[in-house]
N, C-alpha and C positions, 0 to 999 in steps of 0.2 A: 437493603440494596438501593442505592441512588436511583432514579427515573431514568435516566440517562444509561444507566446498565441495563435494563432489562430490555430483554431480546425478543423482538415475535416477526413472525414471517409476514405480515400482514402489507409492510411496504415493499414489498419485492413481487417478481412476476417470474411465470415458466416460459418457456417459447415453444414454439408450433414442432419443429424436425427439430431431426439430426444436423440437416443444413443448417438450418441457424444458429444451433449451437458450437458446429465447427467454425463459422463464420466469426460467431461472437468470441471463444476461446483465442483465436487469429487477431483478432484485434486488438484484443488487452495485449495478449504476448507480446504481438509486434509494437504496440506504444510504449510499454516497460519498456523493450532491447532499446527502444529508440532516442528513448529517455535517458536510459543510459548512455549511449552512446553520444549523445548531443553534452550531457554534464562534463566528459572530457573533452568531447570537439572547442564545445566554446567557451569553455571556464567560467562557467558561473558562479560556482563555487571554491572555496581553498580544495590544495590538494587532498589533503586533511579530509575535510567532510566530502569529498568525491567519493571518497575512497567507501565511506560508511554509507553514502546514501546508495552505491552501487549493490553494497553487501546485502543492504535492506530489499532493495527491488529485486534481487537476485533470490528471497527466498520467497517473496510475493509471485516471484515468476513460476519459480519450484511449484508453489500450493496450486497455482491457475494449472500447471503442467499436470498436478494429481487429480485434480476436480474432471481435467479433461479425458482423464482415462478411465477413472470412477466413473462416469454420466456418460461414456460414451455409447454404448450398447444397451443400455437400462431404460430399458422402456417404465419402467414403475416410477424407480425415484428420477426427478429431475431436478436439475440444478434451478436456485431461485437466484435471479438478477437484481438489485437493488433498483428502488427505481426514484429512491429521492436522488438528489445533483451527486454523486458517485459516478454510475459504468462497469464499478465492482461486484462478485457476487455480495451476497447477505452475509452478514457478518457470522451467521448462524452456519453456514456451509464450509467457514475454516473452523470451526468449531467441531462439525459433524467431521471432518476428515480428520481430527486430533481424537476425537473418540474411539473412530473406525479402530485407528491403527495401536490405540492401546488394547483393541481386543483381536486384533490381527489375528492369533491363534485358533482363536474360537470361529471366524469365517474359512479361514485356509483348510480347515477338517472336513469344511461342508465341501467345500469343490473336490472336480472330480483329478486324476490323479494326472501329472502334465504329460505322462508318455501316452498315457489313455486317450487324451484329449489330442494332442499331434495326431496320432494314430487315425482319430477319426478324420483329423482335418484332412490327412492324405486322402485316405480312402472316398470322403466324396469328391474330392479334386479330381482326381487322377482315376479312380476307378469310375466314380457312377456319374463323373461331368453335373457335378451340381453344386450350387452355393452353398456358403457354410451357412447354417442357421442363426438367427440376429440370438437363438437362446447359446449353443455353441461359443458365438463370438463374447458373449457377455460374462461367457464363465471363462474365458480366455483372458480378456480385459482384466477381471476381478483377481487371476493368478498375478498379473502383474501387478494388478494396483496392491493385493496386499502381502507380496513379495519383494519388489522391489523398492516404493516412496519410505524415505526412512522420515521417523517420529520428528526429528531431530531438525529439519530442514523446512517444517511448517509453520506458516507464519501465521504467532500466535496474537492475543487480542495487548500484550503487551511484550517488548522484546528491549532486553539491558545491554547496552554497550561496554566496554571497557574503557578505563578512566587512563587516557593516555600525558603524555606532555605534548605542548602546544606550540607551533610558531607563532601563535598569534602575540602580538607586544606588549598586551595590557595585562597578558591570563596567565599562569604558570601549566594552567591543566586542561582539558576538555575530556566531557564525558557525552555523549550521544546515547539516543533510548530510542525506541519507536512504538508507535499503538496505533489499534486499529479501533479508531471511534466508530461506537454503536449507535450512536442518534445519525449519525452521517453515513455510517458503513464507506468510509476513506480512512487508506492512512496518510499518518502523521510520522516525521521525522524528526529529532528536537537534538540539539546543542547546548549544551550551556558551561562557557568558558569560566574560568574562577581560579582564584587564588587560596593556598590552604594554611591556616597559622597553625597546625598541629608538625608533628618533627617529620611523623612517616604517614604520609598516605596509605599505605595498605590497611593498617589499624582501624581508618576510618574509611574504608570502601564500602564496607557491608552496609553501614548505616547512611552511606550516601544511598545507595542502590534500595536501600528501603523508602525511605523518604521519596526518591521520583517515583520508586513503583504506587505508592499510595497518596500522591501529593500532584502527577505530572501526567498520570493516565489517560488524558481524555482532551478533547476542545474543551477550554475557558478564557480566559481574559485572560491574556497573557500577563499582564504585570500582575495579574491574582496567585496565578504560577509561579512567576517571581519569588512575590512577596512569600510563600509559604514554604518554597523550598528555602529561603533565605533566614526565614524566625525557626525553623526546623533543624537547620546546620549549625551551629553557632561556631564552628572549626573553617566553615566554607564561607567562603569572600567572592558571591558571582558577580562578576563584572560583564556580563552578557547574555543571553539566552536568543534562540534564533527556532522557528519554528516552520518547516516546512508543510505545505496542508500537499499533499500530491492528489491529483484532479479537482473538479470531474476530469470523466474520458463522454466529452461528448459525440455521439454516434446513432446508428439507424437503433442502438437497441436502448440507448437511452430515453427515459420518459417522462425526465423534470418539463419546468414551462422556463430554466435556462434560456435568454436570448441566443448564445452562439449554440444550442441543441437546437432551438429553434432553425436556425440558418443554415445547423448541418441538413437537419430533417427538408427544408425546404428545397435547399440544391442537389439532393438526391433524388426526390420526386420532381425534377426539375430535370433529372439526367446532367447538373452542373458539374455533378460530381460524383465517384462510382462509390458503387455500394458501400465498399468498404473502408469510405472516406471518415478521419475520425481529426479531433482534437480536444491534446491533453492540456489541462490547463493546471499552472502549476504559481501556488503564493507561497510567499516567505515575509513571516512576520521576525520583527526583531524590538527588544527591551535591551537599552543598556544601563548601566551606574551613572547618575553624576553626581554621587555625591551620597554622605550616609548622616544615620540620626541615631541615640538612643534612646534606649525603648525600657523601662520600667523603673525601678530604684536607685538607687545611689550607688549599692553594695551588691545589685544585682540586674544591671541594667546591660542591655545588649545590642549592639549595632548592628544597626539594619541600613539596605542600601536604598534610594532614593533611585527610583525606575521611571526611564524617559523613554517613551515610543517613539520608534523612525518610522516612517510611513511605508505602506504596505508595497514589497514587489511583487508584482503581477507576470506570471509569462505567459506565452501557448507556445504550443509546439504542434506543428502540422503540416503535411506536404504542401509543394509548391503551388498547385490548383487551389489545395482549398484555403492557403495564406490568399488565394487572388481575391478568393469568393469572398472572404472574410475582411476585407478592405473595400469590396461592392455593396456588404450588406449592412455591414454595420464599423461604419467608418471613424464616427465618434466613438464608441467600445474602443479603437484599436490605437487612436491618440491615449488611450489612459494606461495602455499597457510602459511597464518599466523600460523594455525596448524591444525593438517590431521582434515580430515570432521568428522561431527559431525552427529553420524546413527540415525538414525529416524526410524518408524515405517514403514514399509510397508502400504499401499492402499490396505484394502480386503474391496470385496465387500459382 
């Protein structure tokens, strides 16, 4: 197994209460929706990849929405927060909820039966005026989490798109994928447009889909990416690849040494900006063709593309306030950005 795969809880951290974890849950959720919602507001993307990058954060939203009902009541297990430049949990916690729910059967026998359990909740309510028990509530919780989050909707450490047709000018096709890097505990959303010299496409889908799953998995050099899925296809002609890194989510529970964590961290203790003041910061790497070469024998030689980098786009996305603070504290950071941040909604509760 690469270095880079292997998992240990060692860079992540728990938090204090229950409040802070509703706080933190709150945050991610509302910077996803907002995320979302900003990639149709202001087009930053083709309609094409809005559409796939909306699907992807929609099942990241899903998983943060499972972890929040799992860990809600559970005083034992707690959720572990990443704490390198992420905001995400451990990549080990979408893991542990893709486990959970393949043994679903085997927890749902242990709880108690759900009329039994209503039953009681009336009963201290309403007869004996008393709160429900945090152990009550947790086997309540546990009904739903492993009744209702379906298997199917978790966002796993690698996710395959469908290989569609493309408006783009240059590409006849695009195929989209996403994964969730483990040295970084971030995901990643990727593109890569191309042209195909085979008759039918479907013939060779499986073996496209294998090649990014074992070739595309992870942060690398992007033209190393390229270059491999490229000597890998010999049917596929990429004329593009596009790579989105989505965060950090810089915030009070973040704990890299990040300059704009820093900034969030100081204007909070500052009272600049309220608690639950965050920003997401979002890059888009891109490799295209200009040009090809071939590659071994005379009688068995294969063309490969010639890979030019465009220079990195940088965003953030963040309410109004802390777009202000973030132009007071770090001025030069905000000249390098691709173009000024992109406001978002405040977090009310």
């Amino acid at each position: 197994m690469p270095v880079n795969q292997i998992v240990t809880p060692l860079d992540s951290a728990v938090l204090d209460s229950k409040e802070q974890y509703s706080l933190y849950f709150k945050i991610v959720d509302h910077a996803l929706k907002e995320l979302v919602s900003s990639i149709k507001k202001y087009y930053i993307f083709s309609d094409q990849e809005s559409v796939f990058i909306k699907q992807y954060c929609e099942l990241l939203i899903y998983s943060i929405e499972a972890m929040r009902i799992k860990y809600l009541y559970d005083k034992e297990a707690l959720l572990k927060i990443d704490l390198t430049e992420s905001g995400f949990p451990n990549y080990l916690e979408l893991r542990y909820l893709y486990n959970d729910l393949l043994l679903r059967n085997e927890y749902v026998e242990k709880l108690p039966n759900i009329e039994e359990l209503r039953n009681d909740f009336l009963d201290q309510l309403l007869r004996d005026k008393k709160h429900i028990s945090d152990e009550k509530l947790h086997q309540a919780s546990s009904i739903i989490y492993y009744t209702t989050i379906d298997q199917n909707y978790i966002f796993k450490r690698f996710i395959q798109g469908k290989i569609i047709k493309t408006t783009d000018h240059e590409s006849e096709y695009v195929v989209s994928w996403c994964f969730y890097d483990i040295s970084l505990n971030r995901p990643f959303i990727c593109f890569m447009y191309f042209n195909y010299s085979g008759k039918r496409i479907e013939e060779y889908t499986k073996e496209i889909y294998e090649v990014l799953k074992n070739n595309a998995d992870r942060n690398m050099n992007l033209d190393a990416m390229a270059f491999g899925i490229d000597k890998k296809l010999s049917k596929v002609k990429p004329r593009k690849i596009r790579r989105i890194d989505l965060g950090p989510i810089h915030s009070v529970f973040a704990k890299d040494e990040n300059v704009i964590t820093h900034a969030v961290m100081t204007s909070i203790v500052a009272k600049e900006t309220d608690l639950s003041s965050f920003v997401l910061s979002l890059n888009v790497d891109q490799v295209h063709t200009k040009g090809s070469f071939k590659e071994g024998k005379f009688l068995s030689s294969q063309e490969l593309q010639i890979w030019n980098a465009e220079k990195s786009e940088n965003y953030l996305f963040a309410s109004h306030r802390t777009i202000q603070m973030l132009y007071d504290k770090l001025p030069m950071l905000m000249d390098t950005l691709t173009t000024k941040p992109f406001e978002v909604n405040e977090l009310t509760n």
